[in-house]
Structure formats: structure tokens, C-alpha cells
TIVO-2410 file (N, C-alpha, C; in nm, 3 decimals):
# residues 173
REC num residu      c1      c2      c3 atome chaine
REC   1      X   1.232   1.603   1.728     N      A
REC   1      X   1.103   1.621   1.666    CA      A
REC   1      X   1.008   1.508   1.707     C      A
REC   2      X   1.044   1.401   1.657     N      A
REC   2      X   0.943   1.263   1.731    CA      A
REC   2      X   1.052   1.191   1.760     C      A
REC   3      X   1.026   1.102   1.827     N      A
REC   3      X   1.091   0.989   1.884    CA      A
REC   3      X   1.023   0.822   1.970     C      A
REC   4      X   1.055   0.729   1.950     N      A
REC   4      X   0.986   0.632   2.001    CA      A
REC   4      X   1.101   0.501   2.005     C      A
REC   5      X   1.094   0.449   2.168     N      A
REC   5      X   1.157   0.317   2.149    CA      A
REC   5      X   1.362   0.323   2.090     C      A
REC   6      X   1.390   0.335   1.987     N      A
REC   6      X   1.534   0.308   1.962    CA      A
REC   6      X   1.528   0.442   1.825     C      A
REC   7      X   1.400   0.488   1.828     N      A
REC   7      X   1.427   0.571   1.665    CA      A
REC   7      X   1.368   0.718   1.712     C      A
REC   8      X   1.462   0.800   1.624     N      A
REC   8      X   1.491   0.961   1.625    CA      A
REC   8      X   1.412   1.004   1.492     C      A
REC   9      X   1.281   1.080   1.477     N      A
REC   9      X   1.339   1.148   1.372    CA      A
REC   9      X   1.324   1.272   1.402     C      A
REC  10      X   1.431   1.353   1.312     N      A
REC  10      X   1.476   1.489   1.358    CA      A
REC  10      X   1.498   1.552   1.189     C      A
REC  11      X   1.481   1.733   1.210     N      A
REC  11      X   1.529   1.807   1.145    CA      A
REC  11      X   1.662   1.786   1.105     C      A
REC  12      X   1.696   1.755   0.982     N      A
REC  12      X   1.818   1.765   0.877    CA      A
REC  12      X   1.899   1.879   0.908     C      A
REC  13      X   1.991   1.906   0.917     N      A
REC  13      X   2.103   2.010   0.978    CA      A
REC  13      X   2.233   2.045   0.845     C      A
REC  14      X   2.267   2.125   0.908     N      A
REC  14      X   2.403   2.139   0.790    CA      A
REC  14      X   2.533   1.980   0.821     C      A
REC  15      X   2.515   1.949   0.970     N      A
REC  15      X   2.572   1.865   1.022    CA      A
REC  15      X   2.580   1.746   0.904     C      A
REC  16      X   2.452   1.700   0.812     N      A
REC  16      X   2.415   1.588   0.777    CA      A
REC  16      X   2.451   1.606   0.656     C      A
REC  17      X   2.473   1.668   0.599     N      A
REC  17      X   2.550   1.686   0.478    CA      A
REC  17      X   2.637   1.566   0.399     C      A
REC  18      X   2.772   1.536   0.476     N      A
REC  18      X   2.839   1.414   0.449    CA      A
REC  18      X   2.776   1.268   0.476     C      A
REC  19      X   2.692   1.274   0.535     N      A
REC  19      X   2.588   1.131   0.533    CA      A
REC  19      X   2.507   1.136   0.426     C      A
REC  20      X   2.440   1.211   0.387     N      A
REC  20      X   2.375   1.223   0.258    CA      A
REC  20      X   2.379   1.211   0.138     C      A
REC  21      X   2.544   1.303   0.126     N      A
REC  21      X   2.627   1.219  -0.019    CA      A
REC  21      X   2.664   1.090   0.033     C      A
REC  22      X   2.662   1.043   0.128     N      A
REC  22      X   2.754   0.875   0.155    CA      A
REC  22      X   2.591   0.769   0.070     C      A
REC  23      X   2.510   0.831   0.127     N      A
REC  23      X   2.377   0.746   0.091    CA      A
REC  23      X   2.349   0.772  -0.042     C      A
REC  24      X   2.322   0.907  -0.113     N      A
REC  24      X   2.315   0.950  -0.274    CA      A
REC  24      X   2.410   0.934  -0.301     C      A
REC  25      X   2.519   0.836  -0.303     N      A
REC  25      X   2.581   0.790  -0.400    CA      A
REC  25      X   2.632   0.613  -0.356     C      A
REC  26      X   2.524   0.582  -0.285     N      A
REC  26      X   2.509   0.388  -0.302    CA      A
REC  26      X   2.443   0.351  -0.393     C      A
REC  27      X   2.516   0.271  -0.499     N      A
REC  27      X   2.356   0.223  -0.598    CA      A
REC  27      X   2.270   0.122  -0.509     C      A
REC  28      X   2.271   0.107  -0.423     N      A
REC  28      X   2.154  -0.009  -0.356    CA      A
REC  28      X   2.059   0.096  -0.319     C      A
REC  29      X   2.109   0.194  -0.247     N      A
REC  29      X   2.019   0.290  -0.214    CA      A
REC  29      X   1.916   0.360  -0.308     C      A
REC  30      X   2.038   0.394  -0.486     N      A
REC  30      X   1.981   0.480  -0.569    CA      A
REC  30      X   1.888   0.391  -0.651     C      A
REC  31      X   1.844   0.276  -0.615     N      A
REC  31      X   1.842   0.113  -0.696    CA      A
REC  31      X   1.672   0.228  -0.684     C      A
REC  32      X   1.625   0.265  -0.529     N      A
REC  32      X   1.512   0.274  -0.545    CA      A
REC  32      X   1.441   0.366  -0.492     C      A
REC  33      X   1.584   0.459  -0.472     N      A
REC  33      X   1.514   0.638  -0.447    CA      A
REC  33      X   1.544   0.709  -0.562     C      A
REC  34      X   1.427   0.810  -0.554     N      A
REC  34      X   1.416   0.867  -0.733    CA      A
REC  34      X   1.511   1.019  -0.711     C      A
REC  35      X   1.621   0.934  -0.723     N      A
REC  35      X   1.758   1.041  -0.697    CA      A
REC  35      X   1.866   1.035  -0.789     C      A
REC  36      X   1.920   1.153  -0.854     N      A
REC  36      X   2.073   1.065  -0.938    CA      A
REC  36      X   2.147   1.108  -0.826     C      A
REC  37      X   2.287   0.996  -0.881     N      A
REC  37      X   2.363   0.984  -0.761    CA      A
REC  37      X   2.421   1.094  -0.726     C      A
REC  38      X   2.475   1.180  -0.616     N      A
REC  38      X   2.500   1.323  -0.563    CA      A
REC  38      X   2.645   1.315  -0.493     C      A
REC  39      X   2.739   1.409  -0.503     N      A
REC  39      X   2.840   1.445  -0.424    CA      A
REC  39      X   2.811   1.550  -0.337     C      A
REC  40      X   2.895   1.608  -0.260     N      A
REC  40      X   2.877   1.661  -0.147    CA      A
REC  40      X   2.780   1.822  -0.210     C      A
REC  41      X   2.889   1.842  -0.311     N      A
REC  41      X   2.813   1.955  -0.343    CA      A
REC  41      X   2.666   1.973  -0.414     C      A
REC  42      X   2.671   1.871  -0.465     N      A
REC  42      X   2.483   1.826  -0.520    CA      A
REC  42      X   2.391   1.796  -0.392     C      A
REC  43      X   2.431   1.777  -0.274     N      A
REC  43      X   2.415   1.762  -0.182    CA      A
REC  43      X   2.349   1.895  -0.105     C      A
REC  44      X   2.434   1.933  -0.090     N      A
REC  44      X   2.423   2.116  -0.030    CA      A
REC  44      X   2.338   2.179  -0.125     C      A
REC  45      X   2.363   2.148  -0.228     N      A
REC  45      X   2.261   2.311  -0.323    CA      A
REC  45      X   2.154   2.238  -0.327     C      A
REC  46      X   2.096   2.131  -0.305     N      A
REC  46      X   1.936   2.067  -0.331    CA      A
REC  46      X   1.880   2.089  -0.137     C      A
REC  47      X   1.990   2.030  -0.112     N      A
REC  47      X   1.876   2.064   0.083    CA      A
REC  47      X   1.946   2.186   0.147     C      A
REC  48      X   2.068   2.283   0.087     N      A
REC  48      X   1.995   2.386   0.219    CA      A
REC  48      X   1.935   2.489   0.219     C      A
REC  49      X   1.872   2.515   0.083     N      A
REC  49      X   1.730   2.564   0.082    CA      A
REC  49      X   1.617   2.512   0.168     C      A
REC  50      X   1.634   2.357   0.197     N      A
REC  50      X   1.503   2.271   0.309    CA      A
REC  50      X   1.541   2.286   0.414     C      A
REC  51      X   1.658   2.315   0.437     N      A
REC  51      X   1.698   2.339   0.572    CA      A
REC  51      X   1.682   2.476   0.623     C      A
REC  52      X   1.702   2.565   0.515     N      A
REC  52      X   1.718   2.702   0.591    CA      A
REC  52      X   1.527   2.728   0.541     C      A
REC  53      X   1.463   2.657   0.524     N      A
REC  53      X   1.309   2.652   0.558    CA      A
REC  53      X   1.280   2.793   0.439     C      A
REC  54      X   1.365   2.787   0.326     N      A
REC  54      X   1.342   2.831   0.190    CA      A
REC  54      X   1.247   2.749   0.107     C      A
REC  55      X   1.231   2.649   0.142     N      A
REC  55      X   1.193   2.517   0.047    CA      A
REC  55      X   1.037   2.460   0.125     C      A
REC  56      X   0.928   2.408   0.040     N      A
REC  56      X   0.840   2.349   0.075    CA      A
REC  56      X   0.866   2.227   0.161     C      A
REC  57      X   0.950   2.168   0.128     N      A
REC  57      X   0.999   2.049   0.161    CA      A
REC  57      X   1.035   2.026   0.288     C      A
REC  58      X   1.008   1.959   0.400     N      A
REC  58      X   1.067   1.983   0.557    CA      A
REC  58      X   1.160   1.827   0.555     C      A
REC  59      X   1.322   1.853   0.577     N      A
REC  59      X   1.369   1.707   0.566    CA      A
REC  59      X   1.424   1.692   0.706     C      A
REC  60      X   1.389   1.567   0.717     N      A
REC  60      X   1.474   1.503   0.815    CA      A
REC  60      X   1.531   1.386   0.827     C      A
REC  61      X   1.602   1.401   0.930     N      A
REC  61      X   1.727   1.250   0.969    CA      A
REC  61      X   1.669   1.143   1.032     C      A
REC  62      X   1.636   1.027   1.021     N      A
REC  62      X   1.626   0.950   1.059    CA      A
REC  62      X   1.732   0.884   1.185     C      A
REC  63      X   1.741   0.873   1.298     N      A
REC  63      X   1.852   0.824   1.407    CA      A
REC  63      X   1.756   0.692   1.456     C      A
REC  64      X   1.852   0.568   1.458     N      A
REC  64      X   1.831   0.456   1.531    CA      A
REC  64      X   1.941   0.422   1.590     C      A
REC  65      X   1.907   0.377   1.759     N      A
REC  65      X   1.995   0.395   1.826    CA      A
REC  65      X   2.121   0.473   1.836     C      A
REC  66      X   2.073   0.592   1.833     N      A
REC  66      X   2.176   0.704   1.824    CA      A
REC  66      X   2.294   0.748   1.673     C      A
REC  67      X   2.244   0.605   1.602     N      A
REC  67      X   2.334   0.649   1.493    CA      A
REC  67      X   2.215   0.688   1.394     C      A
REC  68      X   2.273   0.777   1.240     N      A
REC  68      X   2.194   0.834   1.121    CA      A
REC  68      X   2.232   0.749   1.054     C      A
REC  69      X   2.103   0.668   1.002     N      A
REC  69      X   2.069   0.565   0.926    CA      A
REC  69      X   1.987   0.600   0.803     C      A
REC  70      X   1.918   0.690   0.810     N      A
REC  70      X   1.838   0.746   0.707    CA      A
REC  70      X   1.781   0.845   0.693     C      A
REC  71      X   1.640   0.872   0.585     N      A
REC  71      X   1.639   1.051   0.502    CA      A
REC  71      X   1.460   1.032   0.558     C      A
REC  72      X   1.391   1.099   0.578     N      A
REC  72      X   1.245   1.111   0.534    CA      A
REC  72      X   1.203   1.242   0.506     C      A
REC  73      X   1.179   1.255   0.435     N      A
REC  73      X   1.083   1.420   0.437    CA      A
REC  73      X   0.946   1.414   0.397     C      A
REC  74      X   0.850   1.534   0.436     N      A
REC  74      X   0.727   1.562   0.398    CA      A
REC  74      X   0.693   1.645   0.352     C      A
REC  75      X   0.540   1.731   0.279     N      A
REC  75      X   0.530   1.826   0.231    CA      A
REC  75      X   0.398   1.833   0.251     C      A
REC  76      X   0.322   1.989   0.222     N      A
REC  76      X   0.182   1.962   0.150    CA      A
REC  76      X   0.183   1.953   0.030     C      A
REC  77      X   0.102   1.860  -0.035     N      A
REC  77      X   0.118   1.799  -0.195    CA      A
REC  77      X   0.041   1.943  -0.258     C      A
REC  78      X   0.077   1.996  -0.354     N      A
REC  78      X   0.031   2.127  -0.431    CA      A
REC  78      X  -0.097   2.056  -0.495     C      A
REC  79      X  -0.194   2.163  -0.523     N      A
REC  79      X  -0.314   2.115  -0.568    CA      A
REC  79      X  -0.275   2.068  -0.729     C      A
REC  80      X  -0.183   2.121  -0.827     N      A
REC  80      X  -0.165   2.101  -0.932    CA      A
REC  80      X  -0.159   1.918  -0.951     C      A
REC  81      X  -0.039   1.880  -0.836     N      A
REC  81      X   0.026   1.772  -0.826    CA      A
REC  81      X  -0.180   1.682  -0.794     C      A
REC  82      X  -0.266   1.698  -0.654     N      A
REC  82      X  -0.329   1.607  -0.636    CA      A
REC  82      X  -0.411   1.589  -0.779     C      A
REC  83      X  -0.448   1.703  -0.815     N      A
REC  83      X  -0.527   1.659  -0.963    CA      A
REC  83      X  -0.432   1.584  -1.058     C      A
REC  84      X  -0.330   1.574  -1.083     N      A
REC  84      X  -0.263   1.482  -1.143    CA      A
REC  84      X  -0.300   1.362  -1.092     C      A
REC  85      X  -0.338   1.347  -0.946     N      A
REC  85      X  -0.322   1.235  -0.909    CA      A
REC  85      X  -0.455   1.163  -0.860     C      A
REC  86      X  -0.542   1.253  -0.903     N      A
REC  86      X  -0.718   1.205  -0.951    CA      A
REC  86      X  -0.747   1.295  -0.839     C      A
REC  87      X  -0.736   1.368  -0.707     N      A
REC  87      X  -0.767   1.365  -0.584    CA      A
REC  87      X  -0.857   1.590  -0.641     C      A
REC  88      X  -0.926   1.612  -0.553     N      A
REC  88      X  -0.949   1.720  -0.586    CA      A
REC  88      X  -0.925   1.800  -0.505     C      A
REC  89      X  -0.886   1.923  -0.587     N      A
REC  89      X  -0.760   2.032  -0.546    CA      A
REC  89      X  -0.766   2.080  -0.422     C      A
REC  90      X  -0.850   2.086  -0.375     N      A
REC  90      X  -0.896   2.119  -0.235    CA      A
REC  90      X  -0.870   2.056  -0.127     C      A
REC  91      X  -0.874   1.909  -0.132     N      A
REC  91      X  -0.830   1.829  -0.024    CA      A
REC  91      X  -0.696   1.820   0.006     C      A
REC  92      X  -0.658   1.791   0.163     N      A
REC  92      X  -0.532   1.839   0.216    CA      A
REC  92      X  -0.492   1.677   0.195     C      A
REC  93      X  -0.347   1.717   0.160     N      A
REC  93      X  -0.286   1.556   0.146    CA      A
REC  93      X  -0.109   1.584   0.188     C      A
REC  94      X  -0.056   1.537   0.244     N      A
REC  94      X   0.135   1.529   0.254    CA      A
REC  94      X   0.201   1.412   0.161     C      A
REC  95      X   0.264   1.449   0.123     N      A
REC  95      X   0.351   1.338   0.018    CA      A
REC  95      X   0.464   1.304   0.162     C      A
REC  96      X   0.487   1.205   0.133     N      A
REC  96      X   0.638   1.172   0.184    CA      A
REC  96      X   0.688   1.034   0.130     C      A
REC  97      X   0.854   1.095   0.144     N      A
REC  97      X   0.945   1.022   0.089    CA      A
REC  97      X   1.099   0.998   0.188     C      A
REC  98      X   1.112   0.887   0.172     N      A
REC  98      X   1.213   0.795   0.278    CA      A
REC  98      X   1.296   0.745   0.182     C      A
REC  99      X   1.406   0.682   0.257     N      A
REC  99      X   1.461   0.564   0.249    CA      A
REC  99      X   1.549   0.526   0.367     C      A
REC 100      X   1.601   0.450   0.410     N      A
REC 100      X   1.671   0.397   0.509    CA      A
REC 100      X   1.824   0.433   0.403     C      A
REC 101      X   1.932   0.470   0.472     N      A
REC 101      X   2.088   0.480   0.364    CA      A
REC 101      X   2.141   0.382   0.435     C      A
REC 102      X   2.135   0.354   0.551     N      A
REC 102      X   2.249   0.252   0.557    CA      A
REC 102      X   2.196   0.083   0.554     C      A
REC 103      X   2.235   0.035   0.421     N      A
REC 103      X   2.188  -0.086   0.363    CA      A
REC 103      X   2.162  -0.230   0.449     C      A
REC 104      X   2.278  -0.219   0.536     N      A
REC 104      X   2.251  -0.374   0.617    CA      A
REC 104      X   2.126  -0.365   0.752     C      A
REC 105      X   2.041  -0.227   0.774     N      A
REC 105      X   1.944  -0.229   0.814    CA      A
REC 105      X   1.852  -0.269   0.720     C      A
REC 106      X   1.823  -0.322   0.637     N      A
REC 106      X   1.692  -0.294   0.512    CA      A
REC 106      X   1.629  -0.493   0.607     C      A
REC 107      X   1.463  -0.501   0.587     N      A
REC 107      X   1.462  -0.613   0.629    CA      A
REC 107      X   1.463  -0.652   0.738     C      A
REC 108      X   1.442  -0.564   0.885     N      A
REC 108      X   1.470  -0.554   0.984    CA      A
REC 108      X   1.312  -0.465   1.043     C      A
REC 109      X   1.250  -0.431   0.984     N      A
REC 109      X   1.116  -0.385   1.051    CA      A
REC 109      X   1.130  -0.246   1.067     C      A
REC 110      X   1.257  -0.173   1.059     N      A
REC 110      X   1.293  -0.057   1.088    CA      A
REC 110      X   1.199   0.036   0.992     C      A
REC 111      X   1.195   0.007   0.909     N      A
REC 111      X   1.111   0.116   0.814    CA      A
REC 111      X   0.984   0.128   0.856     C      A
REC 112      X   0.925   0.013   0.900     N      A
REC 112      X   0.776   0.039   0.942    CA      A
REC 112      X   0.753   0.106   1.069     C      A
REC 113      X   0.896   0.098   1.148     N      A
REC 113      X   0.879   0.157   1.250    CA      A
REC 113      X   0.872   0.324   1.205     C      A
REC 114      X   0.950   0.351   1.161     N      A
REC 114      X   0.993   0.504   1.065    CA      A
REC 114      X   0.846   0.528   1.047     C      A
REC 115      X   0.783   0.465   0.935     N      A
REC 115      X   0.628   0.512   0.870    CA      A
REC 115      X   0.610   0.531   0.978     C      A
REC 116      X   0.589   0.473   1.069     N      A
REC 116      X   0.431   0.468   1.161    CA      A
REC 116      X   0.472   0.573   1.227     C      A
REC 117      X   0.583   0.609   1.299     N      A
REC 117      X   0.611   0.744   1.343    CA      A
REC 117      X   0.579   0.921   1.266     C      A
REC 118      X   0.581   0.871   1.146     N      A
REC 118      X   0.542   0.999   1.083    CA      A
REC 118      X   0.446   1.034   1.095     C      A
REC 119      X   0.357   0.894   1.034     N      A
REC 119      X   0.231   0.893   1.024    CA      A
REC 119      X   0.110   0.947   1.128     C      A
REC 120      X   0.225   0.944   1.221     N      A
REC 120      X   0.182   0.958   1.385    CA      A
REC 120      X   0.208   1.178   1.377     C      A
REC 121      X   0.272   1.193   1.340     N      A
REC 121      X   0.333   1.322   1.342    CA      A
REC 121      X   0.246   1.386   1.251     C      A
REC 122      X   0.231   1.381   1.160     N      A
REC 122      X   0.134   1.455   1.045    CA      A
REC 122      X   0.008   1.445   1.107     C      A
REC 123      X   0.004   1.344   1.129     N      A
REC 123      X  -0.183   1.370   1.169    CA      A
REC 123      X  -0.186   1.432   1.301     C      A
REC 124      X  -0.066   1.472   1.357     N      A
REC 124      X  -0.125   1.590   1.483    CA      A
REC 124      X  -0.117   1.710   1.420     C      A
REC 125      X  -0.029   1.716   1.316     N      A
REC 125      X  -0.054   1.820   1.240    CA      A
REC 125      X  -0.179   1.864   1.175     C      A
REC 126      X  -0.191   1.776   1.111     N      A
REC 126      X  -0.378   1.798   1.037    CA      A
REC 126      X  -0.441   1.676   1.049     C      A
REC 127      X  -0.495   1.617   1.140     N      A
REC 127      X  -0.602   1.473   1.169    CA      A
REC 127      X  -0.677   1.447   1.044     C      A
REC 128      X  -0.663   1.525   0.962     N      A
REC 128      X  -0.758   1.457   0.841    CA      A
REC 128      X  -0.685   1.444   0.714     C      A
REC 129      X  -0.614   1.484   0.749     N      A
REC 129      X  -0.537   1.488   0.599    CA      A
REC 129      X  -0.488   1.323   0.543     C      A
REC 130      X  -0.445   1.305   0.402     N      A
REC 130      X  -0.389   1.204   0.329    CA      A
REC 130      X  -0.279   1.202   0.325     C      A
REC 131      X  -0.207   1.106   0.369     N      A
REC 131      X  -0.082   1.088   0.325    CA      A
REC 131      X  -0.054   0.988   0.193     C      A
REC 132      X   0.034   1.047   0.116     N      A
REC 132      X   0.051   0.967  -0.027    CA      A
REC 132      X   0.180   0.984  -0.097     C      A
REC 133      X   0.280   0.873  -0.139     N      A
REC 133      X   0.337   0.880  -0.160    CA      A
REC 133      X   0.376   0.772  -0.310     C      A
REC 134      X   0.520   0.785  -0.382     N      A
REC 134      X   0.535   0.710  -0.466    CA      A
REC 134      X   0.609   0.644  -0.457     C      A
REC 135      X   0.634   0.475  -0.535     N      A
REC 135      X   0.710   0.405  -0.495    CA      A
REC 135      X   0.742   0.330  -0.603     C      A
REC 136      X   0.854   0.260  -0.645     N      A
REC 136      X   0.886   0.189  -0.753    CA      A
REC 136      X   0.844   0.076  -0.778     C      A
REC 137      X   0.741   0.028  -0.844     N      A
REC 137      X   0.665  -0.123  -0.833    CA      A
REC 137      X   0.739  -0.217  -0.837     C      A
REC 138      X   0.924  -0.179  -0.894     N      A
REC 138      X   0.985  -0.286  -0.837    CA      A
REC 138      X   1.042  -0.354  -0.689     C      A
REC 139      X   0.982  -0.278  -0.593     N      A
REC 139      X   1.044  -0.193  -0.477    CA      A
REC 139      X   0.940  -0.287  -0.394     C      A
REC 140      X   0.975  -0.423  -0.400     N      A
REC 140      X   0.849  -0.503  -0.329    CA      A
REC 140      X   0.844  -0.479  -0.144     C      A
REC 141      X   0.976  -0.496  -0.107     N      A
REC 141      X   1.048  -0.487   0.034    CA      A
REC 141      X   0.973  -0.362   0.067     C      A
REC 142      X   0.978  -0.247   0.030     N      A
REC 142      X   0.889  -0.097   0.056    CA      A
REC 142      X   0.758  -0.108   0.025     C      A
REC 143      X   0.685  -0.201  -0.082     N      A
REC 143      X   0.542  -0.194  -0.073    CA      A
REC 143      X   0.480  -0.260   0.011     C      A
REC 144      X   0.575  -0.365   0.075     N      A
REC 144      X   0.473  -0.439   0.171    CA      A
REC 144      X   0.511  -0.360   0.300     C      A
REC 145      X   0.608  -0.333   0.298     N      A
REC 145      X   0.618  -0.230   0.463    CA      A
REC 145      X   0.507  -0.134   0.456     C      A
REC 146      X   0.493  -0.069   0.349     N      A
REC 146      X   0.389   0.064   0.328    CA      A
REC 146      X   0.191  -0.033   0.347     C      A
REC 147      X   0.193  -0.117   0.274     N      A
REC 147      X   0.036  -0.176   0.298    CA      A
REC 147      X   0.075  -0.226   0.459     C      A
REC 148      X   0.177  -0.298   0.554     N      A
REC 148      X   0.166  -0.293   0.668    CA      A
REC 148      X   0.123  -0.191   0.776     C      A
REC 149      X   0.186  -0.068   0.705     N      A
REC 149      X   0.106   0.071   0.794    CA      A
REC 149      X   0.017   0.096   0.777     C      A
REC 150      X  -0.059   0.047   0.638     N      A
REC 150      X  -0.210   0.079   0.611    CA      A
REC 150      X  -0.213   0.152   0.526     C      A
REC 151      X  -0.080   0.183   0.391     N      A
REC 151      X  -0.175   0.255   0.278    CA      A
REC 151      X  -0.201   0.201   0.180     C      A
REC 152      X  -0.261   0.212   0.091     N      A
REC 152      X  -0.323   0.132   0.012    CA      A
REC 152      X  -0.293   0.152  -0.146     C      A
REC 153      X  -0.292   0.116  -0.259     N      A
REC 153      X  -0.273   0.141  -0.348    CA      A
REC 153      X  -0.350   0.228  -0.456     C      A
REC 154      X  -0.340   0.278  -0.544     N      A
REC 154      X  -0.423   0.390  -0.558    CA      A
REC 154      X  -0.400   0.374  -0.713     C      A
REC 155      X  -0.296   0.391  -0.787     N      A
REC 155      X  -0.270   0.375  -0.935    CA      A
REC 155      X  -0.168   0.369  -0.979     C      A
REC 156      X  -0.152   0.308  -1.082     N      A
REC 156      X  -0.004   0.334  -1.172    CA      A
REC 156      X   0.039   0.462  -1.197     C      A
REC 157      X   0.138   0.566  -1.167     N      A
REC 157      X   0.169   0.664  -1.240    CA      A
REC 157      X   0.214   0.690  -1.410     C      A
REC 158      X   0.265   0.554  -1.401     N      A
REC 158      X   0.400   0.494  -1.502    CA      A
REC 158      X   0.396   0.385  -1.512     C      A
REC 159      X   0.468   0.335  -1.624     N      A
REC 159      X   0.553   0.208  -1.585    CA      A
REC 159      X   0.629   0.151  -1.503     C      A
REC 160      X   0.649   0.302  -1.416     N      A
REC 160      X   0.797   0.217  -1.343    CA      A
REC 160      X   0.760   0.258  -1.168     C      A
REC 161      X   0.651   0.352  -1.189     N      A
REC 161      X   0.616   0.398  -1.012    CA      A
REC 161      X   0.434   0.393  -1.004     C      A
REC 162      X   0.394   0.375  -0.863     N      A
REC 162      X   0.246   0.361  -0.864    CA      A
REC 162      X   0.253   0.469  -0.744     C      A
REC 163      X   0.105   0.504  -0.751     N      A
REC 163      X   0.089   0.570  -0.622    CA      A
REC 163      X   0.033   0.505  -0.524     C      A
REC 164      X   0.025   0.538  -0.369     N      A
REC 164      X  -0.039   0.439  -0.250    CA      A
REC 164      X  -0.076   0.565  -0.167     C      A
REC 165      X  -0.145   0.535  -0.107     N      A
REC 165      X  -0.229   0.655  -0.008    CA      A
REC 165      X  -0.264   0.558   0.157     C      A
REC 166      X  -0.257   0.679   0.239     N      A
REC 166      X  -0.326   0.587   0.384    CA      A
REC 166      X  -0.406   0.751   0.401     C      A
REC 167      X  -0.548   0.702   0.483     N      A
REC 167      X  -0.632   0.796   0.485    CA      A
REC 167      X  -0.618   0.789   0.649     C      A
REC 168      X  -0.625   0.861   0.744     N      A
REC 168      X  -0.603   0.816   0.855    CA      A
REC 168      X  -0.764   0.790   0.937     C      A
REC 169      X  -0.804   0.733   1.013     N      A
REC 169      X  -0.945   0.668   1.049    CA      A
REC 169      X  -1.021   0.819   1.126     C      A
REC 170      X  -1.140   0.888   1.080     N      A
REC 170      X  -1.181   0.993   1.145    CA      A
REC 170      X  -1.200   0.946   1.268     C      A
REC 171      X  -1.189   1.054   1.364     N      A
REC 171      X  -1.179   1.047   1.529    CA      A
REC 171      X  -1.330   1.122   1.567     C      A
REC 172      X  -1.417   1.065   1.602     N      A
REC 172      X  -1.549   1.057   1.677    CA      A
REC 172      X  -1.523   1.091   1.793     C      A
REC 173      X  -1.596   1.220   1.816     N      A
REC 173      X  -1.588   1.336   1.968    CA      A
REC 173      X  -1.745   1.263   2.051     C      A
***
């Protein structure tokens, strides 16, 4: 699907299954993805509806240097959801949500490499659209990777998650 330099990301497969429960069920991992922890079979009945492209949700595998290291997926955010989230119903926006699973990468730049690749991917999809996602305000290591790609903070949802947005820069013909 995209690729750059040492990183893959690709469509989620039935293949990925047993990597997925290995990652939904690390508490370092679950410390700060909004997941309870999953076995193989909690596993299967939540993504292969996304896989067999039943599901809004498009997931994929993250590969660095040939090995699966991690999850990202995207969506279009439903208009219900942007008015929750002040934005009006009309405007096009993608949520996405990551994490890196295998822990002794975290801290390594890898994630920003990840963002910026998406970020890169969606907007050939729709050049104008918002990307916005949520993140745990305890989750400092992920908020500064995320303001490094350029999104910005936007509001508290909660107590315990804020929202951040990157608008991507209009392109002058």
C-alpha cells in the first residue's frame, strides 16, 4: 500500500491475526491503546469484518524492516462523531489510530516515520481533508511525535483523552 525507506504499511490480512492478540494483550501496549486486552478470538470477530471490507474501518500492518511491528487504521469520521467534536457535519475529516506492538521499538522515531506516511496517503486520497485523532493526555511519548508531524491540539474530550487535528497546507495551482 505505501512504503518508504525501512517501513511497510500494508492491508491487515487473516495472516495477522496471531500478532494482534500478541500486541492486545501487552499491558505496555494496552497502557495506551483504547483497547481491552483480546485473545485470538476477540481478535478475529472485531477485524475480519475490516478485513473482508464489511467494516468502515480500513486496517493495516505496519512492517519495519520486513518484520510486523505494528496496527494503524483509518476511516471517514461520521458526521455525527465531527459535531461531537465541534467540526461541521459537512467537512471531510479521517480519524486514525496506531500504535507500534512491539515495545522495544517505542522512542526510536519510528512512529513519526509511520504518521508521516499516512499522512502522505490520505491526502492523495482527499488533499483537503482533516486528519484527527485521539490520544491519552497521559501518552506524552505519542503527543509529541503527533505535534512533530504537525497536528495540533484541538480539545479535551475527557479527563483522560484530548483531541489533535493536522489540516494539511492547501496546494496553489
Amino acid at each position: 500500500m505505501i512504503s518508504k525507506d525501512n517501513l511497510l504499511i500494508r492491508l491487515m490480512s487473516v495472516n495477522d491475526y496471531k500478532i494482534m492478540a500478541k500486541w492486545l494483550s501487552d499491558e505496555k501496549v494496552l497502557k495506551y491503546y483504547e483497547e481491552p486486552s483480546s485473545d485470538l478470538e476477540m481478535v478475529i470477530k472485531k477485524y475480519e469484518p475490516r478485513i473482508n471490507g464489511n467494516h468502515y474501518v480500513t486496517p493495516c500492518i505496519v512492517e519495519y524492516k520486513g518484520n510486523s511491528i505494528g496496527y494503524i487504521q483509518f476511516y471517514k469520521v461520521s458526521k455525527e462523531k465531527l459535531e461531537e467534536y465541534g467540526y461541521k457535519a459537512n467537512q471531510l475529516a479521517f480519524g486514525i489510530d496506531q500504535f507500534i506492538g512491539e515495545t522495544h521499538l517505542w522512542g526510536k522515531g519510528i512512529g513519526r516515520l509511520i504518521i508521516g506516511l499516512i499522512l502522505e496517503y490520505i491526502n492523495k486520497i482527499e488533499s483537503s481533508a482533516s486528519i484527527i485523532l485521539d490520544v491519552k493526555k497521559t501518552n506524552e511519548r505519542a503527543i509529541a511525535c503527533y505535534i512533530k508531524c504537525g497536528f495540533n491540539r484541538i480539545k479535551d474530550l475527557d479527563n483522560e483523552f484530548m483531541l489533535m487535528a493536522y489540516t494539511p497546507k492547501i496546494k496553489l495551482e
